[in-house]
KOLMI-314133 format. One record per atom (N, C-alpha, C): residue in three letters; x, z, y negated; residue number from 1; chain. Coordinates in nm, 3 decimals. Layout:
! residues N
+---------+---------+---------+---------+-----+--------+
| residuo |      c1 |      c3 |      c2 | num | cadena |
+---------+---------+---------+---------+-----+--------+
|     ALA |       X |       Z |       Y | NUM |      A |
...
+---------+---------+---------+---------+-----+--------+
//
This chain:
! residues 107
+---------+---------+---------+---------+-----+--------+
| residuo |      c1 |      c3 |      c2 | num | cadena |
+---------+---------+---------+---------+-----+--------+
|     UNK |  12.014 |   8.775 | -11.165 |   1 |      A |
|     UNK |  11.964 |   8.870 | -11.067 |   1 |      A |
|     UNK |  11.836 |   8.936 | -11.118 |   1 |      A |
|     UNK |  11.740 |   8.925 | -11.045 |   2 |      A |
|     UNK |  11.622 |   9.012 | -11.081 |   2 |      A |
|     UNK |  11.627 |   9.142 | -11.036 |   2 |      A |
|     UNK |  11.733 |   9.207 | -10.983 |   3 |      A |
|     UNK |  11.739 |   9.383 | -10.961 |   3 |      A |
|     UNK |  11.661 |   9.420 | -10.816 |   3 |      A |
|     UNK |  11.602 |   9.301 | -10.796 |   4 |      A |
|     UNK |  11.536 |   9.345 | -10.627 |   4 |      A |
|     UNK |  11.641 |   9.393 | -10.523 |   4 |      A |
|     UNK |  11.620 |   9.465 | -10.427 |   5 |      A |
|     UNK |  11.662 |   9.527 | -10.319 |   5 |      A |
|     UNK |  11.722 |   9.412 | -10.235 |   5 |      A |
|     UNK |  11.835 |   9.458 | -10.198 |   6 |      A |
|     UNK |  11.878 |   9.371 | -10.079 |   6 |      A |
|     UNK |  11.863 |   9.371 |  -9.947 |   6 |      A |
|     UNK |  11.740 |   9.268 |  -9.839 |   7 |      A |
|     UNK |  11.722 |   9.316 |  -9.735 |   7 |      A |
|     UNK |  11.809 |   9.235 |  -9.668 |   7 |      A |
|     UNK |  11.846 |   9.280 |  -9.529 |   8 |      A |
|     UNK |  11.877 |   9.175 |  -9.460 |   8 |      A |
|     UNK |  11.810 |   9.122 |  -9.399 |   8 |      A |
|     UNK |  11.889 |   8.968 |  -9.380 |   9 |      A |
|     UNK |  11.791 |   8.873 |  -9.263 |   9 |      A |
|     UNK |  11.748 |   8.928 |  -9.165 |   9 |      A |
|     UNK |  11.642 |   8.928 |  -9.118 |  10 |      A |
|     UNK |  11.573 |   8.968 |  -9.000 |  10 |      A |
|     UNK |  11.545 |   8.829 |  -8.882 |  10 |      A |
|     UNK |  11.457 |   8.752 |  -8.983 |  11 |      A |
|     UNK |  11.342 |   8.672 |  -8.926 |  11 |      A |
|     UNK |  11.382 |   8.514 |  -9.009 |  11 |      A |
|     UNK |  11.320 |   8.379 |  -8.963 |  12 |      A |
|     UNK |  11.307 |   8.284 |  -8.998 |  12 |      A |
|     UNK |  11.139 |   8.233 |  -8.990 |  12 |      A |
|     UNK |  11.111 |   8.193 |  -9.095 |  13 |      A |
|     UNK |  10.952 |   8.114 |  -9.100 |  13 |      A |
|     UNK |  10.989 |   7.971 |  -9.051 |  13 |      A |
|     UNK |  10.893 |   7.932 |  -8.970 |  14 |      A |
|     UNK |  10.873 |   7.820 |  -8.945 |  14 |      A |
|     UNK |  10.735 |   7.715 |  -8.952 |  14 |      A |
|     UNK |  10.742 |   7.659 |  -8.917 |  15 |      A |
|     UNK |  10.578 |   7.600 |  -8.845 |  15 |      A |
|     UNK |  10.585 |   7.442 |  -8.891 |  15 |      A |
|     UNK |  10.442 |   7.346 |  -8.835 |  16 |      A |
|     UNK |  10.477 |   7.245 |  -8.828 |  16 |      A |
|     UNK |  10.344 |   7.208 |  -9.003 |  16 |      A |
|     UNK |  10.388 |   7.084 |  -9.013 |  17 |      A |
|     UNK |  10.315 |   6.973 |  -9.121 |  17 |      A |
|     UNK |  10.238 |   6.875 |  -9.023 |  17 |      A |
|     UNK |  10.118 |   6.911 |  -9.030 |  18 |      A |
|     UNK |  10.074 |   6.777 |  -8.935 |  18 |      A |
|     UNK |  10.012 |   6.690 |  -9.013 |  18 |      A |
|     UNK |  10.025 |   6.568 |  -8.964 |  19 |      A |
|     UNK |   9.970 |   6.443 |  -9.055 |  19 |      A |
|     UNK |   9.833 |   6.387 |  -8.971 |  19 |      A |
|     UNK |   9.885 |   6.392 |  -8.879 |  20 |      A |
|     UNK |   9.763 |   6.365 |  -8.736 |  20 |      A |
|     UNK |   9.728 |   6.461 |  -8.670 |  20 |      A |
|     UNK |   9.627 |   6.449 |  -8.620 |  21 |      A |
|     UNK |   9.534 |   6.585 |  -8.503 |  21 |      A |
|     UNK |   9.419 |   6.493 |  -8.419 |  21 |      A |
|     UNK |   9.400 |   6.563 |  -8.320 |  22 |      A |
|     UNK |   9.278 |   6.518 |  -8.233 |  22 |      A |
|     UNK |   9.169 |   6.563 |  -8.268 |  22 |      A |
|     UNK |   9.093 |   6.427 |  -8.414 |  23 |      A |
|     UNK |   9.008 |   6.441 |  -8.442 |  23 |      A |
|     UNK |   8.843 |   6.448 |  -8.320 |  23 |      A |
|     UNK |   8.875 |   6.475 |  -8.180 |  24 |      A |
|     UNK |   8.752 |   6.512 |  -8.135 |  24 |      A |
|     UNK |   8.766 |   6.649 |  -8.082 |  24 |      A |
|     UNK |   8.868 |   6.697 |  -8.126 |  25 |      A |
|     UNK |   8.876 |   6.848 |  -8.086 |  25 |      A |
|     UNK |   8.763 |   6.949 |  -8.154 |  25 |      A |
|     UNK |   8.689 |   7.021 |  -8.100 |  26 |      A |
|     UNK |   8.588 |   7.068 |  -8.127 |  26 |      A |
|     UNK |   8.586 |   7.244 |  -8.122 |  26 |      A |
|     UNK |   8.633 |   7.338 |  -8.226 |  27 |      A |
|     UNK |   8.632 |   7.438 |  -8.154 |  27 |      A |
|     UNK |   8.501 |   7.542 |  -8.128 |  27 |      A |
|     UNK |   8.552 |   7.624 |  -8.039 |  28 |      A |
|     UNK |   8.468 |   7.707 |  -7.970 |  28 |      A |
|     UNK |   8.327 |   7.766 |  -8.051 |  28 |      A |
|     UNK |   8.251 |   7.779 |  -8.034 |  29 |      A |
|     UNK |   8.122 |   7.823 |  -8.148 |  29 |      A |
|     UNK |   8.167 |   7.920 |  -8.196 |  29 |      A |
|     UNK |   8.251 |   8.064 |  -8.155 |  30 |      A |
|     UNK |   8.293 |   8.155 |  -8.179 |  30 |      A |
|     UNK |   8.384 |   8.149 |  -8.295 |  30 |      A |
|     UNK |   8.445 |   8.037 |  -8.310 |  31 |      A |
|     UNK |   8.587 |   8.024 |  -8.352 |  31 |      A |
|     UNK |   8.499 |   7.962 |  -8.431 |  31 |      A |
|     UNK |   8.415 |   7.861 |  -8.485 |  32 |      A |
|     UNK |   8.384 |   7.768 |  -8.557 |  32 |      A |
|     UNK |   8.254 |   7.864 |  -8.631 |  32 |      A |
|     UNK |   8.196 |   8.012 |  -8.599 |  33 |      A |
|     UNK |   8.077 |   8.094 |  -8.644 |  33 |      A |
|     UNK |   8.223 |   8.151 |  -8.783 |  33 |      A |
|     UNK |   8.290 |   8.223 |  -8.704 |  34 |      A |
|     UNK |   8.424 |   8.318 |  -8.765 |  34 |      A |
|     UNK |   8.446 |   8.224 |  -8.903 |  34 |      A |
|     UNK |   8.488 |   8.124 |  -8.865 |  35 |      A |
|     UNK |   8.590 |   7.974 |  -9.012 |  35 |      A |
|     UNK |   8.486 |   7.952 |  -9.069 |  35 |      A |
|     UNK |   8.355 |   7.999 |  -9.092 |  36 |      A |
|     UNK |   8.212 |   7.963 |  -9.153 |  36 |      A |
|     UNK |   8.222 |   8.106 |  -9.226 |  36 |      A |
|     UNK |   8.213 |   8.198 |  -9.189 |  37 |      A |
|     UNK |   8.136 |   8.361 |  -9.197 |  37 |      A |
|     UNK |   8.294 |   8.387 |  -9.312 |  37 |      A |
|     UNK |   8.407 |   8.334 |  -9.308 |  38 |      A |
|     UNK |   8.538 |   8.389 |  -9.369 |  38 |      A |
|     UNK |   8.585 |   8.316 |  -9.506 |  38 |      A |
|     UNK |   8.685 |   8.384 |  -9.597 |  39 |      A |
|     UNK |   8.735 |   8.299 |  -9.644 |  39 |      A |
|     UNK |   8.870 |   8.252 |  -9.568 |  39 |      A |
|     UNK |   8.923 |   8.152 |  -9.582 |  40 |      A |
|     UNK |   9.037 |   8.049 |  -9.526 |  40 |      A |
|     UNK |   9.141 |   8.147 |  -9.482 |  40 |      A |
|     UNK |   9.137 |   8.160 |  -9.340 |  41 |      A |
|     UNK |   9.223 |   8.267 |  -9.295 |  41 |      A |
|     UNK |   9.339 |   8.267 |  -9.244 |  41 |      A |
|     UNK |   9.444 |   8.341 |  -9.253 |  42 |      A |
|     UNK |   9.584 |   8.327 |  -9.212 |  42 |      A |
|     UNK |   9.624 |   8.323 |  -9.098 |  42 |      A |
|     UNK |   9.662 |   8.249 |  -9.033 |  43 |      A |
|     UNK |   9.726 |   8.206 |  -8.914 |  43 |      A |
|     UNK |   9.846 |   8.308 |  -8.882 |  43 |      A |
|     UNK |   9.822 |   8.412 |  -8.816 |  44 |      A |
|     UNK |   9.955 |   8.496 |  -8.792 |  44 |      A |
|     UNK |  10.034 |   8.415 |  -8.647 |  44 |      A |
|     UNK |  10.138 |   8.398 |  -8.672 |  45 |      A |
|     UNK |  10.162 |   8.339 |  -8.535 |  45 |      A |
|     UNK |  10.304 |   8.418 |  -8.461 |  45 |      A |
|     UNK |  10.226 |   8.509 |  -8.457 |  46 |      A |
|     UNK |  10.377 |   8.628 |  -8.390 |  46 |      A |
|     UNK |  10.375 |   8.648 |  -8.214 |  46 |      A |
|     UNK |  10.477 |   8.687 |  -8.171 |  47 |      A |
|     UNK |  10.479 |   8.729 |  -8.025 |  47 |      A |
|     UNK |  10.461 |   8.845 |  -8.059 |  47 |      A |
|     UNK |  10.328 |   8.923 |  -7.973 |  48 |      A |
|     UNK |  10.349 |   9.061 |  -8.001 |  48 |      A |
|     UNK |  10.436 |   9.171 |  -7.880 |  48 |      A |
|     UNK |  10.489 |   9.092 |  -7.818 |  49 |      A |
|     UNK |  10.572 |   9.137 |  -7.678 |  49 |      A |
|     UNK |  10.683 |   9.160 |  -7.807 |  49 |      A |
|     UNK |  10.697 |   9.129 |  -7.837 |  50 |      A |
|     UNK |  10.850 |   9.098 |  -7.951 |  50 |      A |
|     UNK |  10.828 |   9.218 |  -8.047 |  50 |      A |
|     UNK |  10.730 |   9.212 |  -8.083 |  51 |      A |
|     UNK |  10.721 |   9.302 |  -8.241 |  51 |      A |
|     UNK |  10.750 |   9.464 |  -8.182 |  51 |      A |
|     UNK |  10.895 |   9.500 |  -8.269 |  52 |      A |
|     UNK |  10.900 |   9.639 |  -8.235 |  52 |      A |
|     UNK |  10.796 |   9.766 |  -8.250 |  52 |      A |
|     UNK |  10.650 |   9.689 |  -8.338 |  53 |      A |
|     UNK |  10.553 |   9.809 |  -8.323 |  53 |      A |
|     UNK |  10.447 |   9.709 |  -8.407 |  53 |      A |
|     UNK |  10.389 |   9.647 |  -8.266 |  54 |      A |
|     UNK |  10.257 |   9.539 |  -8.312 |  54 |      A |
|     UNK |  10.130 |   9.613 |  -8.331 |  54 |      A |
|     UNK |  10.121 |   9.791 |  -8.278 |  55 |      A |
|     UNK |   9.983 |   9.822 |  -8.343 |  55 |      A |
|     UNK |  10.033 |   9.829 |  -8.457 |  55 |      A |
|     UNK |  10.113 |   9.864 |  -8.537 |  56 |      A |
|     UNK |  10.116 |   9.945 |  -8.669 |  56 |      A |
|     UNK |  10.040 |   9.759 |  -8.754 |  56 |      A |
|     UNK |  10.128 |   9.691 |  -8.706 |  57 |      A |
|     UNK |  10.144 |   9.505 |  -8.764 |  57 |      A |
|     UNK |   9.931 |   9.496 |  -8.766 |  57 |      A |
|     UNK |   9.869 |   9.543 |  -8.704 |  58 |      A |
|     UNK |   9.748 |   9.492 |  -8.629 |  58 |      A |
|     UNK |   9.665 |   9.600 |  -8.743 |  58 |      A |
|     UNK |   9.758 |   9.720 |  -8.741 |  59 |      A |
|     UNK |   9.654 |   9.837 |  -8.866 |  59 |      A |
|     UNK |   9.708 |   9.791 |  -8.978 |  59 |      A |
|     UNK |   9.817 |   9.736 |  -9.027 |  60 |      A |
|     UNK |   9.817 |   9.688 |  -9.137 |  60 |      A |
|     UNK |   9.698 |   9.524 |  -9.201 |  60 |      A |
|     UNK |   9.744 |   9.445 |  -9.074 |  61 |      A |
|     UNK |   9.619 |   9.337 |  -9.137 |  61 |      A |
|     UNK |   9.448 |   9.369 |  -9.122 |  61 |      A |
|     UNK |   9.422 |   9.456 |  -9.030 |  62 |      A |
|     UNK |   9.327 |   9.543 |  -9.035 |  62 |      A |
|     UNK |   9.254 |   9.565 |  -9.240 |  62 |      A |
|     UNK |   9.363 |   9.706 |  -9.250 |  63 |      A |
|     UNK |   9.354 |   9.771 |  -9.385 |  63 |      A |
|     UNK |   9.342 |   9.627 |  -9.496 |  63 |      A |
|     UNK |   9.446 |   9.528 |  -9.481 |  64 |      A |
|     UNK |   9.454 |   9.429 |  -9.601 |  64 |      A |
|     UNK |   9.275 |   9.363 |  -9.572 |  64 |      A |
|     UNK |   9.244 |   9.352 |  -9.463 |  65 |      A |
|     UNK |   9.154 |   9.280 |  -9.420 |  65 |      A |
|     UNK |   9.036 |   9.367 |  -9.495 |  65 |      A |
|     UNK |   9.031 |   9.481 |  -9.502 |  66 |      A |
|     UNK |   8.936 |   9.566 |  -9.534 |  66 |      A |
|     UNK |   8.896 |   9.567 |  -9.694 |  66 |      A |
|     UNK |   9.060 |   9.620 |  -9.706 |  67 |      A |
|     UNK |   9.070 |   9.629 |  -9.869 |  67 |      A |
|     UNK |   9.062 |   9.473 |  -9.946 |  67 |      A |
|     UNK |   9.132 |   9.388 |  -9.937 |  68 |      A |
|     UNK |   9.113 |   9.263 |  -9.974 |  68 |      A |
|     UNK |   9.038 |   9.145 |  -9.964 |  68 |      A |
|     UNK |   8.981 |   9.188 |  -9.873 |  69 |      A |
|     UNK |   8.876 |   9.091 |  -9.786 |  69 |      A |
|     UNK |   8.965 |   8.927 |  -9.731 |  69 |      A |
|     UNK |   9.088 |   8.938 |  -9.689 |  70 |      A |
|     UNK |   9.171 |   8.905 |  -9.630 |  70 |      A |
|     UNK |   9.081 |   8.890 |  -9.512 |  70 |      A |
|     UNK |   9.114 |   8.726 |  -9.415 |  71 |      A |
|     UNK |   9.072 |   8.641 |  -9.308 |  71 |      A |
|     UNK |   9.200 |   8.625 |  -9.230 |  71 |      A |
|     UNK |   9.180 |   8.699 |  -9.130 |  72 |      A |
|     UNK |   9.335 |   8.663 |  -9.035 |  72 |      A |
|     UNK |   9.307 |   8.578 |  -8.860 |  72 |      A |
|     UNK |   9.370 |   8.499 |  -8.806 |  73 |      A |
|     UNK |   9.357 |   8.434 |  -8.694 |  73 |      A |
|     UNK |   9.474 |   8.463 |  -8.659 |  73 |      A |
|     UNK |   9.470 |   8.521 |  -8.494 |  74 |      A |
|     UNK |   9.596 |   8.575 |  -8.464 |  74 |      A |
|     UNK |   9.596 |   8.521 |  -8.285 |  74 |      A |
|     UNK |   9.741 |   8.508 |  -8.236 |  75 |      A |
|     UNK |   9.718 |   8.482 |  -8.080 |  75 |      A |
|     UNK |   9.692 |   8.529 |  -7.988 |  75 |      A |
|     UNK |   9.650 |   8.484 |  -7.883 |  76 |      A |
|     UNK |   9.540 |   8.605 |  -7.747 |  76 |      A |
|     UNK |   9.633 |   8.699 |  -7.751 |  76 |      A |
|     UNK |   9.767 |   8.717 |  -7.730 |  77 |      A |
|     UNK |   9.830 |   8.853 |  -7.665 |  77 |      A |
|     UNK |   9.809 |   8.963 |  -7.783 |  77 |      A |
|     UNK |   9.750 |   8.950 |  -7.849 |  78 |      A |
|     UNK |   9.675 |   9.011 |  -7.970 |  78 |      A |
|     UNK |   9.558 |   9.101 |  -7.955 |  78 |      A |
|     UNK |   9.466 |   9.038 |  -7.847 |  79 |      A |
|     UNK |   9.368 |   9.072 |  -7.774 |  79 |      A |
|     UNK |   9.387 |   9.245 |  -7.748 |  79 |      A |
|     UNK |   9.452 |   9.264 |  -7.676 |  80 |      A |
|     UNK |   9.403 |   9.426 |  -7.624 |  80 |      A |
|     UNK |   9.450 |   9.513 |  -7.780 |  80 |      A |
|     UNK |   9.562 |   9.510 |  -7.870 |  81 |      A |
|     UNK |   9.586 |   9.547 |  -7.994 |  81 |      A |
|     UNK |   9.457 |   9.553 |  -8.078 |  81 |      A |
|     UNK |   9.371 |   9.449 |  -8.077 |  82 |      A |
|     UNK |   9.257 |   9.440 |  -8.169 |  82 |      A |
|     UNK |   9.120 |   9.511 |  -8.131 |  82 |      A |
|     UNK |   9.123 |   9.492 |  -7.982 |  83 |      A |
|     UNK |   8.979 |   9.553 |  -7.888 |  83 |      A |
|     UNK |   8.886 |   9.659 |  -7.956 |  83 |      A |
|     UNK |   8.933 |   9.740 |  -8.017 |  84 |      A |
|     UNK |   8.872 |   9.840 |  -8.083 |  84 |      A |
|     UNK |   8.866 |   9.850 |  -8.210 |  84 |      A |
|     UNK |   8.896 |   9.721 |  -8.269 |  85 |      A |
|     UNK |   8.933 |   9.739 |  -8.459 |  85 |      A |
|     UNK |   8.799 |   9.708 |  -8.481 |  85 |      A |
|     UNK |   8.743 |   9.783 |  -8.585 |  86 |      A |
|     UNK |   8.659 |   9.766 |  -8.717 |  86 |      A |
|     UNK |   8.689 |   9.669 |  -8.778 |  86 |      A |
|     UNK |   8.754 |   9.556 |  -8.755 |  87 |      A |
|     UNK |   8.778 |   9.423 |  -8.867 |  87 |      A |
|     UNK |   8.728 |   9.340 |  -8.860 |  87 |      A |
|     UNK |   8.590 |   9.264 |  -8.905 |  88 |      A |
|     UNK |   8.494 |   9.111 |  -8.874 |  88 |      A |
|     UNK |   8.604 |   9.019 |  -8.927 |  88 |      A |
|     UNK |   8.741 |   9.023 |  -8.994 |  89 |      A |
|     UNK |   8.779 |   8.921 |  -9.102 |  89 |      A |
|     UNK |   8.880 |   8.861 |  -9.021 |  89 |      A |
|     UNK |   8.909 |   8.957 |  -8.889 |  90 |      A |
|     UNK |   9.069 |   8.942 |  -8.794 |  90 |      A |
|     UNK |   8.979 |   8.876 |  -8.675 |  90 |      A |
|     UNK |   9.014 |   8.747 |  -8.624 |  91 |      A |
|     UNK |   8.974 |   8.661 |  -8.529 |  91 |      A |
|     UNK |   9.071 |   8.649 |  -8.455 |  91 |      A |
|     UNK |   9.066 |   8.691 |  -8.305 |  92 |      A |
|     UNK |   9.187 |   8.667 |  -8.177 |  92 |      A |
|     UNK |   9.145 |   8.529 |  -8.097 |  92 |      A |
|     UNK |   9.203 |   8.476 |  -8.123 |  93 |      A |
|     UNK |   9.210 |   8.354 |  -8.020 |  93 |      A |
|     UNK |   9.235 |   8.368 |  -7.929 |  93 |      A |
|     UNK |   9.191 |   8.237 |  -7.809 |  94 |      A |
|     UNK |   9.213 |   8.234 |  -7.714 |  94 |      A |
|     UNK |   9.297 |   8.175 |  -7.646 |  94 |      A |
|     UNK |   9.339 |   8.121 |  -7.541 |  95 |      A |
|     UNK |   9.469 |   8.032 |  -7.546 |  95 |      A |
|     UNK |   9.449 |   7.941 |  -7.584 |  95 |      A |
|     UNK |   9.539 |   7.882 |  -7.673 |  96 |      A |
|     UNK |   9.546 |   7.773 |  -7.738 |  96 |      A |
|     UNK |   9.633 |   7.653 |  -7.737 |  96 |      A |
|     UNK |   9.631 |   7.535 |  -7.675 |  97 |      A |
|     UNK |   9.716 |   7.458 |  -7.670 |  97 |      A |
|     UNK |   9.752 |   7.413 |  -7.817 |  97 |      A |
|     UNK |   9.871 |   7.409 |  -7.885 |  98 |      A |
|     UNK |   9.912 |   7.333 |  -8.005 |  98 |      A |
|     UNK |   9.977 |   7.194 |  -7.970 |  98 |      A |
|     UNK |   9.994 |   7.134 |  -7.802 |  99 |      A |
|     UNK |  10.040 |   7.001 |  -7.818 |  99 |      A |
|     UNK |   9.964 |   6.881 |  -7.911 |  99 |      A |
|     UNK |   9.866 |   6.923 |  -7.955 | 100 |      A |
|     UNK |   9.775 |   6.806 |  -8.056 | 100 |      A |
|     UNK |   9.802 |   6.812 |  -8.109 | 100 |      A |
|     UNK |   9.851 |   6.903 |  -8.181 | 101 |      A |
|     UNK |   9.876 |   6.918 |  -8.334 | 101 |      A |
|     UNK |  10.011 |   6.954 |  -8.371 | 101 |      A |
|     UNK |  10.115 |   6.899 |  -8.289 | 102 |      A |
|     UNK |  10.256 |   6.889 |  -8.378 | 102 |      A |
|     UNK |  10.237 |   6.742 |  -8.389 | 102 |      A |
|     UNK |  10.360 |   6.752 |  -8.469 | 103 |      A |
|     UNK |  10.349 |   6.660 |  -8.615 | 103 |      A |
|     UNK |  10.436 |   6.530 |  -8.509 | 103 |      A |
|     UNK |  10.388 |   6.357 |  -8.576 | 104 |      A |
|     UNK |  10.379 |   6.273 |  -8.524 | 104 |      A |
|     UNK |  10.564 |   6.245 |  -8.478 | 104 |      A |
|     UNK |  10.613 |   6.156 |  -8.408 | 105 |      A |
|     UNK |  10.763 |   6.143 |  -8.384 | 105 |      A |
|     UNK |  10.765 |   6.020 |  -8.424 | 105 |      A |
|     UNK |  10.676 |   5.959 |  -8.497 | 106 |      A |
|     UNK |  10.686 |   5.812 |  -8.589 | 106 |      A |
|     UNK |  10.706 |   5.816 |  -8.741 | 106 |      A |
|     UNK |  10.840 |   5.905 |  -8.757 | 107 |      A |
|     UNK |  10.926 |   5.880 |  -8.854 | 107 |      A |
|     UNK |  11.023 |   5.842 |  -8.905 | 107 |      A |
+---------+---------+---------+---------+-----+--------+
//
């Protein structure tokens, strides 16, 4: 035992491994100025309808973003949460289809 605190389960991580993608997918100049101007930024991929308190979630990657120089990419319903942040490092997407990019069913 390392003496850490016992939390309980809350949450499960997921996400996919892709091996293939639609190499003519091209993104948006906006999106492709941001992945230039950043270092390699974190993909938050939360519902914020869900999150029992998504501004506090939005001032926290904010602050890390500030203090650390932390790069975050987060999903449109993200949009009105961010509207007014001071953060160049936090990028809101737009809708985004992910059917390209799950992982192949030829395994």
């Amino acid at each position: 035992m390392l003496g850490l605190p016992t939390v309980p389960h809350s949450g499960d991580i997921s996400g996919y491994v892709c091996s293939e993608y639609d190499s003519s997918y091209k993104p948006p100049e906006e999106l492709a100025k941001f992945m230039q101007s950043t270092a390699a930024p974190i993909f938050v991929c939360l519902d914020a309808i869900l999150l029992e308190d998504a501004p506090r979630l939005v001032r926290c990657l904010a602050e890390a973003s500030n203090k650390y120089g932390l790069a975050f990419l987060l999903p449109a319903d993200f949009q009105p949460l961010c509207a007014r942040l001071a953060a160049p490092n936090i990028f809101v997407l737009g809708e985004v289809s992910t059917g390209k990019y799950r992982p192949s069913e030829e395994n």
